[in-house]
C-alpha positions as CSV (number, residue, x, y, z in Angstrom):
1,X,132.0,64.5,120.0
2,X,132.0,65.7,123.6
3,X,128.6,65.8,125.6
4,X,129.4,69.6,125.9
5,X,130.2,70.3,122.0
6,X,126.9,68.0,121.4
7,X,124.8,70.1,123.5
8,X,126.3,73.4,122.2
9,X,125.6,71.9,118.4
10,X,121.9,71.2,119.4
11,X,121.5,73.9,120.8
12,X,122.5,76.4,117.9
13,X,120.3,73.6,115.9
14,X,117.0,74.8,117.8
15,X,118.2,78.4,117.6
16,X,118.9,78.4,113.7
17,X,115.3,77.0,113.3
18,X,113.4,78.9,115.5
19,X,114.6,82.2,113.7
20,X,114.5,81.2,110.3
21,X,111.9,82.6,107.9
22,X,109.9,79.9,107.3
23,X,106.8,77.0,109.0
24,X,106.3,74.4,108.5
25,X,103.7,71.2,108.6
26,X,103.8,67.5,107.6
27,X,105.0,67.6,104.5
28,X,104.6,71.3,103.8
29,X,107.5,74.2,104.4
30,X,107.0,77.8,103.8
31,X,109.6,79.9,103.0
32,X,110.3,83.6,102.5
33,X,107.0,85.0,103.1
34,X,106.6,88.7,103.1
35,X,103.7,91.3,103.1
36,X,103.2,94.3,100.9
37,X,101.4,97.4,102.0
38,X,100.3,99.7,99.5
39,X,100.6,103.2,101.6
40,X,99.4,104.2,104.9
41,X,95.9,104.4,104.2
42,X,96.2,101.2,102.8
43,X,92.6,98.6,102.5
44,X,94.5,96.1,100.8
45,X,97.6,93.6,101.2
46,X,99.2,91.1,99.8
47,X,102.0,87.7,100.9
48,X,103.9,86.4,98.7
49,X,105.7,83.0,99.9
50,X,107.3,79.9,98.3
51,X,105.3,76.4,99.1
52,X,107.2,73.2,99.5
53,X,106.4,69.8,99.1
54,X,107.6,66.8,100.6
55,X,105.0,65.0,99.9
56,X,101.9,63.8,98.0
57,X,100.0,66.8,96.5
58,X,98.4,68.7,98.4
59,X,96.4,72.0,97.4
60,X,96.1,75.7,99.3
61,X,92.9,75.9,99.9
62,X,92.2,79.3,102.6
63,X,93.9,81.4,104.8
64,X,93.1,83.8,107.1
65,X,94.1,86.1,109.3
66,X,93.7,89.3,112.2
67,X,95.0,91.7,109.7
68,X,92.0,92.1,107.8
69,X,87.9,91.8,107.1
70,X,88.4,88.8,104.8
71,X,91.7,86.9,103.3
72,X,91.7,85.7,99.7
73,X,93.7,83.2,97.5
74,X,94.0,85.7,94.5
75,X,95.4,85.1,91.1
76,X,95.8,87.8,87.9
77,X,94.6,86.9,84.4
78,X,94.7,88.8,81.1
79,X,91.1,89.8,79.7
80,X,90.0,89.8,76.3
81,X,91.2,93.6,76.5
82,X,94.4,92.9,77.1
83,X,94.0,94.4,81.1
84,X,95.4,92.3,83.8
85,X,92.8,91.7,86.4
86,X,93.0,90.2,89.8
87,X,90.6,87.2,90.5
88,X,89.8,85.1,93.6
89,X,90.7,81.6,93.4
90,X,88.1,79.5,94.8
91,X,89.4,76.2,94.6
92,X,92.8,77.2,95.8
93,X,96.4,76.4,94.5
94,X,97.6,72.5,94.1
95,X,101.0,72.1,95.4
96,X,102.7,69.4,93.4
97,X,103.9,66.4,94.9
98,X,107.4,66.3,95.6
99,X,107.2,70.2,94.4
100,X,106.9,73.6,95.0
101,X,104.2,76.4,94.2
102,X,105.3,80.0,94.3
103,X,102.7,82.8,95.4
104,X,104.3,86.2,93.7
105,X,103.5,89.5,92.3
106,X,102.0,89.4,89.6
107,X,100.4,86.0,90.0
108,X,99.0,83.7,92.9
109,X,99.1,85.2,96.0
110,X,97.5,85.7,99.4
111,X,95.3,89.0,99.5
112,X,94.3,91.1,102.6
113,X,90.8,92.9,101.8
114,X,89.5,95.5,104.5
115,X,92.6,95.7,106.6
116,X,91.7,96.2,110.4
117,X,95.3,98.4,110.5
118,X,98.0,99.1,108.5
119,X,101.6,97.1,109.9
120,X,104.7,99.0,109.1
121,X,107.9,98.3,107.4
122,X,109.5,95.1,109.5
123,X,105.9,94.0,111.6
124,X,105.5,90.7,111.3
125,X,101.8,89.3,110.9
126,X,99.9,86.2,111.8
127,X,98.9,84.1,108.5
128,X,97.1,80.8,109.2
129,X,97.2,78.6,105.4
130,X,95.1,75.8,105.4
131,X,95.8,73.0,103.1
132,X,93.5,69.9,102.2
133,X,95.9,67.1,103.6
134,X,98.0,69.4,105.5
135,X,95.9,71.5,107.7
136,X,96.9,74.6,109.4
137,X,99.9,75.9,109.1
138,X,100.9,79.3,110.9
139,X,102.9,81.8,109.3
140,X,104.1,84.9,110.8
141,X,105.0,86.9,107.4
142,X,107.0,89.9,107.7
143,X,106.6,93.5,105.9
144,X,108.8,94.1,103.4
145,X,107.5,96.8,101.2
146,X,111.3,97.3,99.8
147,X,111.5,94.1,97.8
148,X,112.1,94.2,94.2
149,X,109.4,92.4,92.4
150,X,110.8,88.9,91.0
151,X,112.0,88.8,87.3
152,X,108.7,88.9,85.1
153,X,106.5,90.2,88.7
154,X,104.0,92.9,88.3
155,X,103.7,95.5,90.8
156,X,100.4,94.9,92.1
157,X,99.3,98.7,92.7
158,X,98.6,98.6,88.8
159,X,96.6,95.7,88.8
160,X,92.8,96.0,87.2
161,X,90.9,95.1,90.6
162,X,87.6,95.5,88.8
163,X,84.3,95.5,90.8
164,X,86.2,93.5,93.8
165,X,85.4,95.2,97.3
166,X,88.4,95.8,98.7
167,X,87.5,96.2,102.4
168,X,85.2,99.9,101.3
169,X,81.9,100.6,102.9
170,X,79.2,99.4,100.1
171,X,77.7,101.8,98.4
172,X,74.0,102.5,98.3
């Protein structure tokens, strides 16, 4: 290879990876995250992303971000009614060695309570995921409100959200 063709090749390298939708950290990649924004008078969102692995496990355990009052890790779970309901997950999601964790509708995933405003269709946002071995890893997640929910997904909008504030003034 010329000096020429090997700079052009490095150089559409750095470009490929700089505009590619995904971060990464260590041993941790991210890819395709997206946001979900219920409406315009939305008070809640949600990201939905795929976490990679590389390494030895590691576990999700916060994120947060500008958007919004307060960032969750959220999960749903079927009650004894038979009701999905969406809980937050305190001790955060493990992330398999070697593996992958997926955060989708219908399941684990990031949510936004209280937003601050409400990005439109193709904004991108700041997420900052923090992992136990890890650290910080920043994310800028773009909305995609269009996006089919993956086979078996739940559209979150119908989700039982039970007693959680979701960014509301508390009532008196």
């Amino acid at each position: 290879m010329t000096t020429k063709s090997l700079l052009l090749a490095a150089t559409a390298a750095v470009f490929t990876l700089a505009s590619a939708p995904f971060a990464f950290a260590g041993d941790i990649t991210i890819k395709d995250p997206y946001l979900r924004v219920s409406g315009a008078m939305a008070k809640t969102a949600a990201a939905f992303m795929t976490i990679e692995n590389a390494g030895a496990e590691d576990r999700l355990i916060d994120a947060h971000s500008d958007l919004s009052e307060k960032v969750e890790l959220h999960t749903h779970k079927q009650n004894a009614d038979g009701v999905m309901q969406m809980l937050h997950v305190e001790e955060g999601f493990a992330i398999p060695a070697g593996g992958s964790h997926a955060l989708e509708r219908g399941a684990d995933h990031v949510m936004f309570l209280g937003l601050n405003s409400v990005p439109a269709e193709g904004d991108k946002i700041t997420l900052v995921l923090t992992f136990e071995k890890a650290g910080e890893v920043t994310v800028e997640v773009p909305v995609d409100n269009t996006r089919a929910p993956a086979a078996g997904g739940m559209e979150h909008g119908k989700m039982d959200h039970g007693k959680m504030n979701h960014g509301a003034a508390p009532s008196n």
